[in-house]
Backbone as CSV, one residue per row, in Angstrom:
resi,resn,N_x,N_y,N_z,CA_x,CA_y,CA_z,C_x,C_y,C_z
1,UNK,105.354,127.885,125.707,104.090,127.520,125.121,103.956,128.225,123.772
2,UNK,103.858,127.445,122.516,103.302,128.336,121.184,102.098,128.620,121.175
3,UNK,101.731,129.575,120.430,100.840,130.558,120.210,100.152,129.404,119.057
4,UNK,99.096,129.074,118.794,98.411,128.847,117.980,98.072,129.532,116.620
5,UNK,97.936,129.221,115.882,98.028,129.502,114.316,96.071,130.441,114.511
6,UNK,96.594,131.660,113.720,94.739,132.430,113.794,93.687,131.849,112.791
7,UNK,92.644,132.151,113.039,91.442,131.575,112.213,91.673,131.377,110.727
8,UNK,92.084,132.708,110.421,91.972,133.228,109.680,93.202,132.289,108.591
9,UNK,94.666,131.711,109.174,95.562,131.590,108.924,94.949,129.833,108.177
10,UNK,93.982,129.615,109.556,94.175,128.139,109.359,92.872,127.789,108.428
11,UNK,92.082,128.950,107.987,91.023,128.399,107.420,91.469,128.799,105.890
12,UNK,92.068,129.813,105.472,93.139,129.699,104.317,93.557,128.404,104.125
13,UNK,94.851,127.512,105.099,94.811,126.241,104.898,94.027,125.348,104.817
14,UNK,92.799,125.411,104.956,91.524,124.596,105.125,90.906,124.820,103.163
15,UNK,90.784,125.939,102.661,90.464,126.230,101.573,91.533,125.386,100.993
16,UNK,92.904,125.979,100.683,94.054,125.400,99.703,94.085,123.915,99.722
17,UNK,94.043,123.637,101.041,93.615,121.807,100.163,92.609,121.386,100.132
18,UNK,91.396,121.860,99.965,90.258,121.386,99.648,90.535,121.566,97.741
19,UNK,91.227,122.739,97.563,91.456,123.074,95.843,92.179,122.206,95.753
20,UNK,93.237,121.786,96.593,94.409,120.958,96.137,93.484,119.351,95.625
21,UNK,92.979,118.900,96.564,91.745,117.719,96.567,91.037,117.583,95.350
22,UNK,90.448,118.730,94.618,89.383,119.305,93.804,90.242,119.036,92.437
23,UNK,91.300,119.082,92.879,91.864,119.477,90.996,92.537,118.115,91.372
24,UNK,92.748,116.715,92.179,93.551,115.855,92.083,92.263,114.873,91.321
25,UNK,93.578,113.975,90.524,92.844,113.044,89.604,92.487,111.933,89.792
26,UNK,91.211,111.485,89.405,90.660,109.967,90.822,91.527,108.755,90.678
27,UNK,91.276,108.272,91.533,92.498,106.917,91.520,91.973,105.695,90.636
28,UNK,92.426,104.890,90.356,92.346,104.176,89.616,92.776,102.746,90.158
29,UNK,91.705,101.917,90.179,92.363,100.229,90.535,92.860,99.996,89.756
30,UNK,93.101,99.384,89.022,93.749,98.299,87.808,95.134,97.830,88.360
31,UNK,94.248,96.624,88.888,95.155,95.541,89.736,94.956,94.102,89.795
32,UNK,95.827,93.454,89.894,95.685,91.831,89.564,95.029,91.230,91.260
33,UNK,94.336,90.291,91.167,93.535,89.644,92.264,94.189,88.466,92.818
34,UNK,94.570,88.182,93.843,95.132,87.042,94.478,95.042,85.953,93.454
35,UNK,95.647,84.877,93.526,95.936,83.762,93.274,94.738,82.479,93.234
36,UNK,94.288,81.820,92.960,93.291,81.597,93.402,93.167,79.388,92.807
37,UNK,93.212,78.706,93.992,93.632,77.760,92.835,92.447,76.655,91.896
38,UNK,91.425,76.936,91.860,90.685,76.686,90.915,89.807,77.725,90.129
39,UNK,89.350,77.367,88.536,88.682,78.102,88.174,87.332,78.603,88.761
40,UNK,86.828,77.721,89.673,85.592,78.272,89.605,85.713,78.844,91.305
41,UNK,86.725,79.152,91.904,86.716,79.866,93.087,87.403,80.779,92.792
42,UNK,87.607,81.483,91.549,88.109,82.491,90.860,86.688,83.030,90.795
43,UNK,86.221,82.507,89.929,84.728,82.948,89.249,84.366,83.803,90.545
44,UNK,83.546,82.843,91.591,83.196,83.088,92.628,83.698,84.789,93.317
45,UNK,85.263,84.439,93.427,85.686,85.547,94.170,85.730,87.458,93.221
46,UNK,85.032,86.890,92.165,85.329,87.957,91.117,83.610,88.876,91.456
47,UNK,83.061,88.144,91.932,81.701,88.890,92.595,81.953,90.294,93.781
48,UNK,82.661,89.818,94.412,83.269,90.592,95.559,84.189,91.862,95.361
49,UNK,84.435,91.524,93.875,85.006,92.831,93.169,84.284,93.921,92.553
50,UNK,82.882,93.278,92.346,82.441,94.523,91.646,81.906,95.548,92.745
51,UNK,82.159,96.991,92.275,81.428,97.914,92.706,81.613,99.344,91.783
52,UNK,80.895,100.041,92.294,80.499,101.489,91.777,81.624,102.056,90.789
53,UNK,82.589,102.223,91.417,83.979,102.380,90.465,85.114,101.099,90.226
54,UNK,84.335,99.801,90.564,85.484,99.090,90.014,85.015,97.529,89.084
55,UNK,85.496,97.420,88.526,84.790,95.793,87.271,85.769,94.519,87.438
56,UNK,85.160,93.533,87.624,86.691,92.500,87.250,86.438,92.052,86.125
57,UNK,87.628,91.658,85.482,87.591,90.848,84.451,87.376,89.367,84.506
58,UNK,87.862,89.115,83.246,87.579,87.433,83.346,88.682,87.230,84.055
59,UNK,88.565,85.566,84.347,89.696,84.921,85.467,90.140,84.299,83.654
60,UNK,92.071,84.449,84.440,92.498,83.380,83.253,94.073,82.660,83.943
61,UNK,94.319,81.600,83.592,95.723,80.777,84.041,96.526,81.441,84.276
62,UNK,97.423,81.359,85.487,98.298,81.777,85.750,99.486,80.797,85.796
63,UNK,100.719,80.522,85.302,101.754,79.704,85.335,103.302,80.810,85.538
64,UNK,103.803,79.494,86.414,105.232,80.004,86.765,106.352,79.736,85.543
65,UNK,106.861,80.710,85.970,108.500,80.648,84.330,108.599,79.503,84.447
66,UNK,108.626,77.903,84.989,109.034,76.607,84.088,108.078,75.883,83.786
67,UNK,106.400,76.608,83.398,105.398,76.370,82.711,104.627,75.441,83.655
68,UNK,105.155,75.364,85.302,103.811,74.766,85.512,102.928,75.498,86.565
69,UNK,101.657,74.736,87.088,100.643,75.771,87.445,100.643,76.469,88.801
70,UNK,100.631,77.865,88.420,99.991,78.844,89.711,98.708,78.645,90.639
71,UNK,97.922,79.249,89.561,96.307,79.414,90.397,95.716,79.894,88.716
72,UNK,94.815,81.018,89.426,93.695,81.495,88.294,93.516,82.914,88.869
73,UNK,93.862,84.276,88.156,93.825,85.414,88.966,92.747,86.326,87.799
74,UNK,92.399,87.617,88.093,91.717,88.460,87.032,92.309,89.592,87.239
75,UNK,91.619,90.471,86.757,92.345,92.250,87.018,91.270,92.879,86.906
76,UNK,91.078,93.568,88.297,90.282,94.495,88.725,90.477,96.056,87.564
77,UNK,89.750,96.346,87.216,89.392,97.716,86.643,88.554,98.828,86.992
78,UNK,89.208,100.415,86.633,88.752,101.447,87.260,87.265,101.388,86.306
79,UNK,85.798,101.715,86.433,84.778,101.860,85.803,85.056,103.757,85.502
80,UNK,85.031,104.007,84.319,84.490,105.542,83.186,83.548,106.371,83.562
């Protein structure tokens, strides 16, 4: 049977990553949004993106390398 780690041991580890946490840098969306195949169920789905830390952009064409059509996607952004 092991001996368990002391209070003292584990609340040291309890501090060091709370600093570790404290000094890490916030994350950031900036990411492209599903596929979507009309413009205006782009529009639509670009509502569902906004929040507190994140913005969408505009929706714009998406096409495959022999120029014909994908969908309509945007890119989510981290908000400042």
């Amino acid at each position: 049977m092991k001996k368990m780690a002391s209070g003292g041991v584990l609340a040291s580890l309890v501090v060091a990553g709370g600093l570790m946490l404290g000094m890490a840098s916030p994350a950031h969306a900036d990411y492209n949004s599903p596929l979507y195949p009309t413009l205006s169920k782009c529009n639509e789905a670009r509502k569902t993106y906004v929040s507190s830390w994140t913005s969408p952009g505009p929706c714009f064409r998406i096409e495959y390398g022999n120029g014909s059509f994908a969908g309509y996607q945007f890119r989510v952004k981290t908000r400042y």
